[in-house]
C-alpha positions as CSV (number, residue, x, y, z in Angstrom):
1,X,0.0,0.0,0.0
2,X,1.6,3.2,-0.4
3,X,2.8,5.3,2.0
4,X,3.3,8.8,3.0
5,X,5.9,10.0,4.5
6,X,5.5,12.9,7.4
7,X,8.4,15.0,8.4
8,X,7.1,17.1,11.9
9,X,10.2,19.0,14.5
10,X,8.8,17.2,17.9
11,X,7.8,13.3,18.8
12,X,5.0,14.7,20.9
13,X,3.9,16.6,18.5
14,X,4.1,13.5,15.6
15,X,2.2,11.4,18.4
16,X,-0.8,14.3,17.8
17,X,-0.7,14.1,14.4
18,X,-0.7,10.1,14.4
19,X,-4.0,10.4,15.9
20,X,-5.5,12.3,12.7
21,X,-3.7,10.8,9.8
22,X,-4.7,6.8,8.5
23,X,-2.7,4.2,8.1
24,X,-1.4,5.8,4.8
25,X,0.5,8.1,6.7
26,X,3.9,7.1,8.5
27,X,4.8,10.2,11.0
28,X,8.8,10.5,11.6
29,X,10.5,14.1,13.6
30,X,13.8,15.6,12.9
31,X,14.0,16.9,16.4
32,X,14.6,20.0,15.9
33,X,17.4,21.3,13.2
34,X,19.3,18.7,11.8
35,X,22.0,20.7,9.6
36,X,24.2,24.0,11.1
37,X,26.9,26.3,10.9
38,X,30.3,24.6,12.4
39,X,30.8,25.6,15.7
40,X,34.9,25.1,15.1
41,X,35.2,28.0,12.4
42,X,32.9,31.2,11.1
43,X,31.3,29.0,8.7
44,X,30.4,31.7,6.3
45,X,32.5,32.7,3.2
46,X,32.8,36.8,3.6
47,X,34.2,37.2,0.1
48,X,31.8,34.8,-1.8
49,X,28.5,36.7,-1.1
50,X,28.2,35.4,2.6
51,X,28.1,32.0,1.2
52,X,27.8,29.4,4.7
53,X,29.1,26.4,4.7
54,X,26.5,23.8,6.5
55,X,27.3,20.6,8.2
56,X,25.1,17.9,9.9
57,X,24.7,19.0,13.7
58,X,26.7,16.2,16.2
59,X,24.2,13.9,17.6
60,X,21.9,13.7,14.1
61,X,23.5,11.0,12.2
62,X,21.1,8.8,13.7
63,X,17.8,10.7,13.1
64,X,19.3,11.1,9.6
65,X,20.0,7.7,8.9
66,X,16.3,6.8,10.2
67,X,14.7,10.0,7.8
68,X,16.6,8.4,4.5
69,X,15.4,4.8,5.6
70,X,11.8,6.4,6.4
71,X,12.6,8.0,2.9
72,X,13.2,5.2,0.3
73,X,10.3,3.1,1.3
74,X,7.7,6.1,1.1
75,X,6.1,7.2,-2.4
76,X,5.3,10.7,-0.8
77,X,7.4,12.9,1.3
78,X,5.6,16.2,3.3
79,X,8.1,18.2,5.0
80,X,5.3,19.6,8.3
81,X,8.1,21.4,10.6
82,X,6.6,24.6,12.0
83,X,4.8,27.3,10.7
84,X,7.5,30.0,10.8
85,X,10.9,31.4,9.0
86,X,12.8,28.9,11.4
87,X,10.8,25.3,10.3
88,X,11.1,26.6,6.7
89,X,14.7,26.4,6.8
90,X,14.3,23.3,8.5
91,X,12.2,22.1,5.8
92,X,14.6,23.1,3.0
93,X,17.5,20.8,5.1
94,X,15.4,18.2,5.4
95,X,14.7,18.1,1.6
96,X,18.4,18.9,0.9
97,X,19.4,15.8,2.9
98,X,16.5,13.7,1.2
99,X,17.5,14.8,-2.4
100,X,14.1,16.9,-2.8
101,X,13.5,19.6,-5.1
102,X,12.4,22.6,-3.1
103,X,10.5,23.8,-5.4
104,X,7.9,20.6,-5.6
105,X,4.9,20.6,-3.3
106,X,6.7,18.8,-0.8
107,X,5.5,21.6,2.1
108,X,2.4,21.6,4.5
109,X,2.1,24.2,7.9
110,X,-0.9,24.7,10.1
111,X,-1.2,26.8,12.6
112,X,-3.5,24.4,14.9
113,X,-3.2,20.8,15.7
114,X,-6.7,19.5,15.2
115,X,-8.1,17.2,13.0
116,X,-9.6,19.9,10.6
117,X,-6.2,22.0,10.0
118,X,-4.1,18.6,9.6
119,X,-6.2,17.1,6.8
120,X,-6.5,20.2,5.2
121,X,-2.9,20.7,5.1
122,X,-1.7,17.3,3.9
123,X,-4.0,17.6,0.5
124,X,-2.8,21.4,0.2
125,X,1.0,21.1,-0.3
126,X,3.2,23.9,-1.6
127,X,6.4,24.4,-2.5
128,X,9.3,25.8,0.3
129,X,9.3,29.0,0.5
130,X,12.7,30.1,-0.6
131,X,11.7,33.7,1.0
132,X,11.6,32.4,4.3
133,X,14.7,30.2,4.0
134,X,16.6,33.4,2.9
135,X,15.7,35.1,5.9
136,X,16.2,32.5,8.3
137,X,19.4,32.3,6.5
138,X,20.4,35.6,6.6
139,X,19.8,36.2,10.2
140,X,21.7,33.1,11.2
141,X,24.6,34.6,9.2
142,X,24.6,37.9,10.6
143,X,24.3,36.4,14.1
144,X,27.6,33.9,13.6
145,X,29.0,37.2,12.1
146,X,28.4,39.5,14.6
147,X,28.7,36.8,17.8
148,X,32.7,35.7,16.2
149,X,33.6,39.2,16.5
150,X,32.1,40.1,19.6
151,X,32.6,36.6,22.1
152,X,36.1,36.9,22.2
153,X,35.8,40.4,24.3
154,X,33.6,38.5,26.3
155,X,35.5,35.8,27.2
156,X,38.2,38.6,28.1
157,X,36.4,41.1,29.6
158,X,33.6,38.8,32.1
159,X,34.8,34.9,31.1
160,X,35.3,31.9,28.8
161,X,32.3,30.5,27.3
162,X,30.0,33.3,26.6
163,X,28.2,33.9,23.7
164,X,27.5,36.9,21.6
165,X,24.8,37.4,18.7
166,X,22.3,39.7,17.1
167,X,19.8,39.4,19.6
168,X,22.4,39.5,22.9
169,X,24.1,42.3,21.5
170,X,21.0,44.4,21.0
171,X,19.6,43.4,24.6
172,X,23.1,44.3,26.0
173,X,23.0,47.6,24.5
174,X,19.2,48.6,25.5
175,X,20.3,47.4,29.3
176,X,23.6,49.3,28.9
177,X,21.3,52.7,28.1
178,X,19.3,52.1,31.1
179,X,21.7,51.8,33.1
180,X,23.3,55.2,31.7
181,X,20.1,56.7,32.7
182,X,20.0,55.6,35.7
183,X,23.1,56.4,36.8
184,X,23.0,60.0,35.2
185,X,19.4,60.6,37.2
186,X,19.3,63.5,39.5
187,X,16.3,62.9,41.9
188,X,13.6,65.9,43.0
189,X,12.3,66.8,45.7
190,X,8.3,66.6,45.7
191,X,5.6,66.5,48.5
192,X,2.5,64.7,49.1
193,X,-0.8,66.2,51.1
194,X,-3.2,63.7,52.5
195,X,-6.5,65.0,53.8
196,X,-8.9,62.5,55.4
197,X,-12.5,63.1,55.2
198,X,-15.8,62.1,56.0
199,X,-19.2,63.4,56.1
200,X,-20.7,65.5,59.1
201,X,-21.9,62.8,61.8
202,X,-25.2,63.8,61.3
203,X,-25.5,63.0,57.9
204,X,-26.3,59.7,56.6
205,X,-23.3,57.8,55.7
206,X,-20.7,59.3,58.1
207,X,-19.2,56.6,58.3
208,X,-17.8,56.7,54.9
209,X,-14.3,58.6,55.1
210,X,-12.3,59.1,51.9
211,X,-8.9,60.3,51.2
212,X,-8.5,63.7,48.7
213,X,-4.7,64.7,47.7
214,X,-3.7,68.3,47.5
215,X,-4.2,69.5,43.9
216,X,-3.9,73.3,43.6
217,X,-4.9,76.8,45.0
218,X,-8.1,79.0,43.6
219,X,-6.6,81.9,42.0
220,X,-9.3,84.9,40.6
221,X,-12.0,82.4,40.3
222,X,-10.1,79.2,38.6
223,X,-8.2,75.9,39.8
224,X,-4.6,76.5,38.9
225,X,-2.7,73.0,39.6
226,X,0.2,73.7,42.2
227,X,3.1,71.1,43.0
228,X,4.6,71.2,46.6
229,X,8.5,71.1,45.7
230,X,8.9,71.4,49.6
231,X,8.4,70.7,53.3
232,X,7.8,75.1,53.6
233,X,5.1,75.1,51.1
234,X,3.6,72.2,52.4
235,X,3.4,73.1,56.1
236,X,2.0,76.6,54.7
237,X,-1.1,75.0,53.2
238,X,-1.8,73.1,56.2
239,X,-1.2,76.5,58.3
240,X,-3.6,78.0,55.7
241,X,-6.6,75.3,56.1
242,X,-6.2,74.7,60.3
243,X,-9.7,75.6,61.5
244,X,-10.9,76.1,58.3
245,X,-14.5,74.9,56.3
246,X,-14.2,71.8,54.0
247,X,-16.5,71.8,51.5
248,X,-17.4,70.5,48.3
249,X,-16.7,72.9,45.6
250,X,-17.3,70.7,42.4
251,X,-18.3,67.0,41.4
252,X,-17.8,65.4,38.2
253,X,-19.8,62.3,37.2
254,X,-19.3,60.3,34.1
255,X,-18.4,56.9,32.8
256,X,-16.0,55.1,30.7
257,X,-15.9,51.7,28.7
258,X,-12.8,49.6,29.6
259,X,-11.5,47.6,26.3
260,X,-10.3,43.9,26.3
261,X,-6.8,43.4,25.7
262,X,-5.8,41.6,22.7
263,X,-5.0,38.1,22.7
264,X,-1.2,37.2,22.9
265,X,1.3,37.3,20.9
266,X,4.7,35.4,21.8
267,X,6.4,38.3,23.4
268,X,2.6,39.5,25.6
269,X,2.3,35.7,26.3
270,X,6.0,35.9,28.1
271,X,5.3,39.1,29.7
272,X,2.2,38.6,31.1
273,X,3.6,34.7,32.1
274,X,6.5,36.5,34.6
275,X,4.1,39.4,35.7
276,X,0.9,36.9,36.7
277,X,2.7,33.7,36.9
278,X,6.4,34.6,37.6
279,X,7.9,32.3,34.7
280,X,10.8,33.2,33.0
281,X,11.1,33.8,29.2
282,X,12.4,30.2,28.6
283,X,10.2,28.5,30.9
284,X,7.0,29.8,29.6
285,X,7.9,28.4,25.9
286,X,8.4,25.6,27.3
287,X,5.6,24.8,28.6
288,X,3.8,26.7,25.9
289,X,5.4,24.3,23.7
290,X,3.8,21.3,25.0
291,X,0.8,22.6,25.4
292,X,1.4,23.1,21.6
293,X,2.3,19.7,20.7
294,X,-0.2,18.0,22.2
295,X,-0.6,16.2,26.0
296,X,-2.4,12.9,26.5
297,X,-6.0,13.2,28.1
298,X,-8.1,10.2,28.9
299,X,-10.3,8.8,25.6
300,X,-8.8,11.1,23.1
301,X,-4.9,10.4,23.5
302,X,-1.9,13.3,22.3
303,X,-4.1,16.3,22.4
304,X,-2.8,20.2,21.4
305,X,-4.1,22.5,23.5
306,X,-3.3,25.7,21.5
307,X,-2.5,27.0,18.1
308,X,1.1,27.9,17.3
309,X,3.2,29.9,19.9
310,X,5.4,31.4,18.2
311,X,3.6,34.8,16.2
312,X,3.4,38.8,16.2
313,X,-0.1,38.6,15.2
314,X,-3.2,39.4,17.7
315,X,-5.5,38.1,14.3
316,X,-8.4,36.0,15.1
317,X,-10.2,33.6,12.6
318,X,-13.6,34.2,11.8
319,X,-14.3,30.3,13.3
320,X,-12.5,30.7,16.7
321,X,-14.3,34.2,17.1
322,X,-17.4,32.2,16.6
323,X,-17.0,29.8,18.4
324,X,-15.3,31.5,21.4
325,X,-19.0,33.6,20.9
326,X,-20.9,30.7,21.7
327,X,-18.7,29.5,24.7
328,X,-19.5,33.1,26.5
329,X,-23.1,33.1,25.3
330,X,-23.6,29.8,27.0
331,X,-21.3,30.7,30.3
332,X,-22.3,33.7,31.2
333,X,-25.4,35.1,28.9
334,X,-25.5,37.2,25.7
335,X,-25.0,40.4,28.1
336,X,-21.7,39.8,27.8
337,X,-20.9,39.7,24.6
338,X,-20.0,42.6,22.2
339,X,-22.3,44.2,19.6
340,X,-20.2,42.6,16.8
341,X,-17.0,40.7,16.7
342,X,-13.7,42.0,17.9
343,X,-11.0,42.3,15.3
344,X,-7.5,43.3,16.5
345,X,-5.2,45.0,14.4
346,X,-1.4,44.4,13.9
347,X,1.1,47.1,14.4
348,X,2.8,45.9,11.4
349,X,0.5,44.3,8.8
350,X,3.6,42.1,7.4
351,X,3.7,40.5,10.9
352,X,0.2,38.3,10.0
353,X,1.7,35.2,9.1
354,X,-0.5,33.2,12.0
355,X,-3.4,34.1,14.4
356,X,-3.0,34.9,18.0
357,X,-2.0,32.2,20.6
358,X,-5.3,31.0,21.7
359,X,-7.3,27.5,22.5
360,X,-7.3,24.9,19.6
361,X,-10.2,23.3,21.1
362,X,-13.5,25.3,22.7
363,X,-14.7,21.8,24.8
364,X,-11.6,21.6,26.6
365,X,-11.7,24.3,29.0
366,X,-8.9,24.7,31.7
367,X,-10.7,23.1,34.5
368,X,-11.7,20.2,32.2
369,X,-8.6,19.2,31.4
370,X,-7.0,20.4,34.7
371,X,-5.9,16.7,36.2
372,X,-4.3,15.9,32.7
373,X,-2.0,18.5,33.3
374,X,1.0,19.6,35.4
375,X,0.5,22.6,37.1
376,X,2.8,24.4,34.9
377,X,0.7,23.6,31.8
378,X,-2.3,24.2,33.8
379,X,-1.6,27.6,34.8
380,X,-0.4,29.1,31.5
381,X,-2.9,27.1,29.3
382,X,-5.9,29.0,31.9
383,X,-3.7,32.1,31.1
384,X,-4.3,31.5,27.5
385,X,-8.1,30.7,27.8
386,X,-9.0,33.5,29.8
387,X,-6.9,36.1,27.9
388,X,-8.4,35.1,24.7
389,X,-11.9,34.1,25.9
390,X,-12.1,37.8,27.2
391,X,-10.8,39.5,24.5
392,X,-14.0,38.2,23.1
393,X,-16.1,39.7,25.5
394,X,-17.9,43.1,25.8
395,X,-16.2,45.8,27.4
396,X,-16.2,46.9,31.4
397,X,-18.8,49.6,32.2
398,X,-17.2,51.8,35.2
399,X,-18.5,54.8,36.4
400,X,-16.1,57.7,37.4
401,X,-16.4,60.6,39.8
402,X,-14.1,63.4,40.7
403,X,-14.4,65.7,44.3
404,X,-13.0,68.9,44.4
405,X,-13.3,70.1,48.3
406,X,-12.4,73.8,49.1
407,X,-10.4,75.0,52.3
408,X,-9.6,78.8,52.5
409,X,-8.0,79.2,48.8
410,X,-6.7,75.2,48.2
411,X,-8.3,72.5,46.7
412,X,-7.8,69.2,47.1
413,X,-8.7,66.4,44.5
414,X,-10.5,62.6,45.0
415,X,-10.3,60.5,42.2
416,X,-12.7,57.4,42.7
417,X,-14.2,55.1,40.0
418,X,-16.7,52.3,40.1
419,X,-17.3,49.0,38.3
420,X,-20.9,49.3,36.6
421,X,-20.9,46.1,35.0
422,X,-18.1,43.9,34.6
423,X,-18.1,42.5,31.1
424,X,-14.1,40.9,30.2
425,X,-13.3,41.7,33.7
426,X,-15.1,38.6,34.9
427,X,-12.7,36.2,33.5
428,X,-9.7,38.4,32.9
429,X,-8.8,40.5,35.8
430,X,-7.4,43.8,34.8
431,X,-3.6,44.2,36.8
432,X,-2.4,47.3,35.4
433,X,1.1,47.6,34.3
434,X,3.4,49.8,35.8
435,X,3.4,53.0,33.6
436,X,7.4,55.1,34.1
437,X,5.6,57.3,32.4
438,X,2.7,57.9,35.0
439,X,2.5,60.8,37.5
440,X,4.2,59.8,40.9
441,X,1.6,62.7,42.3
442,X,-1.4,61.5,40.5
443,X,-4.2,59.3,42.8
444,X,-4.9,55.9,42.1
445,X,-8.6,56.4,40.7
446,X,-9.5,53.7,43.5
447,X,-10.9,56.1,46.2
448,X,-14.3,54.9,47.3
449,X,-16.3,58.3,47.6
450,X,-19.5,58.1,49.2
451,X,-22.6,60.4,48.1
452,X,-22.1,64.5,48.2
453,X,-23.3,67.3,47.1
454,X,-21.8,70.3,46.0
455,X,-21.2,72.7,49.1
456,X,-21.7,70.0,51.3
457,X,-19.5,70.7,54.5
458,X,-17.1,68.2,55.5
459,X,-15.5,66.8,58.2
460,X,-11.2,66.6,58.6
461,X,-10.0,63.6,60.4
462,X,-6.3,64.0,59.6
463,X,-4.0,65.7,57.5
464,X,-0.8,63.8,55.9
465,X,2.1,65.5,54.4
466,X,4.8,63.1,52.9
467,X,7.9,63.9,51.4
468,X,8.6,61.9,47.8
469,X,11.5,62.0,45.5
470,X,11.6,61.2,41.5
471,X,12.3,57.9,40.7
472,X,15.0,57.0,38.5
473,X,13.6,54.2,35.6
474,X,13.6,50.9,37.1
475,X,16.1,48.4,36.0
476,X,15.0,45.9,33.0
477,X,13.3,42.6,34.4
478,X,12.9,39.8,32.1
479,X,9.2,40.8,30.8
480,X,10.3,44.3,30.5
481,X,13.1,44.0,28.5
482,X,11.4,41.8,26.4
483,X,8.5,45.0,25.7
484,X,10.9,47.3,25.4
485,X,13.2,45.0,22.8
């Protein structure tokens, strides 16, 4: 009978794809790259175009042997290594090894391991794209170039063994400018003032006290903001409002929709992994990787989890948006869904070669699947789900109010906002970056304000003055540098 021959990267993820494909299909993995640069010399001929020299990688022989055996007994061989610039030069290896012509319809991606994509990838083949191999190719290139000349000053200057390439050498320089800015910082003075209020006892709800930050002085008729550069001016102001009326000069009400965030993309899905999860860079594709490939759950066998990992797009399909709109419906009622499907755009339209990282399948939930799973996988495959699932989701309704309260000729400010209705925020709680940008005097919106009315009289229950200094910027973690890079 014949037989087809399927080249994937991964056993796990050749165990998934088993479970689609017939008997016509024999499923083999290259484990990874199989050809490289030699590590001994440069590898790449400077005066003949950058021509490199390849060689097979130590430890492949084997896996070769196997592909060739695999090879001659097969009357069809698909090259099905990942969906990026990376498995397309894998692909083109492959087929250079096997004596393949590139430019036969030898190639088959997906960007999901389920039944669907896999069948409809195998009867779609394509050639290599020579494109991608040429980029791949190129950035290896300039990475040995670039990593020869600049390892040897770090094996002098911190010690033996380091490497250098593109990618380290750009990270070194973006920590390198931090740290010049840090260390050229000059910190200012600034001061804080607290006032603690409440309502008169005899009004209903004196219990509620609420905190309002110094914001500015009333000068012929208007709010002019005013920041306290030091302890004089601040004990001044609270000279100037001992024994004086509190009262509510102004109240602004309104209301704001709160937006989903986008699903992830490789680098959000590592940033959001060390701020919510505390994974490193490494760790989280790891894990993501498996989840990828395909774990074993009881009845169904190798099972992927989630669609490719590795992509700058937040694009969604038309199916997953559909069905990710009847998951919610059913969950938690047409309410919270959107008025009409959420489309994402790209920063960079070329960047669209795959979706967004999100579930492959919309009957395995997190919890369903939960004692199949370490809890590694657990936790970052619930990560997933909920950050696509509420990217789907209508927006948060939150209602805003701002206090001004008058004493003598200052004013001091209360910021408080309050969740109306919760839509994403429901599965996707909102932690808010830290913003270097942000203003160190500005309140946190947060400030639970009971009713008033304007030139209501209030009580003071304290007055805090606190003296601040600018911050330099923070020093890169892993999920920052990552942002910023």
């Amino acid at each position: 009978m014949p037989k087809t021959l399927l080249i994937v990267e991964s056993p796990a993820k050749a165990r998934t794809i088993g479970r689609y494909l017939g008997g016509d299909y024999r499923i083999a993995a290259s484990v990874g790259h199989i050809r490289d640069l030699p590590s001994a010399t440069i590898g790449v001929d400077v005066r003949r175009n950058f021509k490199p020299t390849y060689i097979t990688m130590k430890g492949k022989e084997k896996v070769i042997r196997e592909l060739k055996d695999l090879a001659s007994s097969s009357d069809r061989i698909l090259l099905a290594t990942d969906p990026d610039r990376e498995g397309e030069a894998i692909a083109w290896h492959i087929a250079a090894i096997l004596g393949l012509d590139p430019a036969a319809p030898n190639r088959v991606t997906f960007n999901e391991i389920t039944e669907n994509a896999v069948k409809k990838a195998v009867t779609n083949p394509r050639p290599i794209n020579m494109h991608l191999v040429d980029s791949q190719q190129a950035r290896r290139i300039l990475d040995r170039l670039v990593g020869y000349e600049l390892s040897p000053l770090l094996w002098n200057k911190i010690r033996k063994g380091l490497s250098a390439g593109r990618v380290q050498s750009v990270a070194t320089r973006v920590i390198v400018e931090r740290e010049r800015e840090i260390q050229a910082f000059v910190p200012e003075e600034y001061w804080l003032l607290t006032a603690q209020l409440a309502k008169q006892p005899s009004q209903k709800g004196s219990e509620s006290a609420f905190r309002a930050r110094y914001h500015g002085s009333i000068q012929h008729d208007r709010l002019a903001r005013h920041r306290l550069r030091n302890q004089q001016e601040t004990d001044q102001i609270v000279r100037d409002t001992d024994g004086q009326a509190f009262s509510v000069r102004d109240i602004k009400k309104g209301s704001k929709a709160r937006q989903p965030f986008a699903p992830f993309t490789t680098s959000t899905l590592q940033q959001e992994a060390s701020r919510r999860l505390s994974f490193t860079s490494r760790r989280t594709m790891s894990v993501a990787q498996q989840l990828y490939e395909g774990v074993d759950l009881p009845g169904a066998g190798a099972t992927a989890l989630v669609t490719y990992i590795r992509t700058d797009s937040v694009r969604v399909s038309d199916d997953a948006a559909a069905e990710a709109k009847r998951w919610i419906s059913e969950k938690y009622g047409d309410a919270y869904l959107p008025p009409s499907p959420r489309k994402y755009k790209n920063r960079n339209a070329s960047q669209d070669a795959h979706e967004a990282i999100r579930p492959a399948h919309f009957d395995l939930d997190p919890e369903s699947v939960q004692h199949s799973l370490s809890h590694e996988q657990y936790r970052l495959y619930k990560l997933i789900w909920d950050r696509f699932v509420s990217s789907q989701m209508a927006s948060a309704q939150v209602d805003t109010v701002t206090v001004d309260v008058e004493a003598a000729t200052h004013v001091f400010r209360a910021v408080g906002e309050t969740i109306r209705f919760p839509g994403f925020l429901r599965v996707y709680a909102d932690v808010a970056e830290p913003d270097e940008e942000a203003d160190p005097e500005a309140d946190d919106g947060k400030e639970k304000i009971p009713e008033l009315e304007k030139g209501e009289v209030l009580r003071l229950l304290s007055m805090k003055p606190e003296q601040k200094f600018t911050q330099p910027p923070p020093r890169y973690t892993e999920a920052t540098l990552i942002k910023a890079m």
